[in-house]
N, C-alpha and C positions, 0 to 999 in steps of 0.2 A: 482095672488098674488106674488109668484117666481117671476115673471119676472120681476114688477111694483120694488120689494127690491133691484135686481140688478139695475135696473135703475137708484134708488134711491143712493145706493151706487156711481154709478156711475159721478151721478150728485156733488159728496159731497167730490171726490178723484178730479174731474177736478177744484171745486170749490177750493181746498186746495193748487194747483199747483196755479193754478192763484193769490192766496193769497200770498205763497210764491213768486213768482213772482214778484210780486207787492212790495211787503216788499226788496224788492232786488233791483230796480229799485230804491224806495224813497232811499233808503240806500245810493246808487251810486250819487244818482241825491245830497244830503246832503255832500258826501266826497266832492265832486266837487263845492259846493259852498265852503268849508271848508276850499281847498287847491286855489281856484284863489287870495282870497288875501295874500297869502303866495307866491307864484308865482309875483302876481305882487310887493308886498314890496322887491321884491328880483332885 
């Protein structure tokens, strides 16, 4: 039962990384549409 909660933990802190992750990625990937037609009007 201990071990199955760590696990579960475990599964739920990589799950949360990968979320922020993610959320960091779209973030970048949106500056970057955001800023090429500033770039190229220029």
């Amino acid at each position: 039962m201990n071990m199955f909660v760590s696990l579960e933990t475990r599964v739920s802190e990589r799950r949360k990384r990968l979320c922020k992750q993610t959320w960091l990625e779209i973030s970048f990937f949106f500056f970057l549409i955001f800023l090429s037609p500033l770039c190229v009007s220029k």
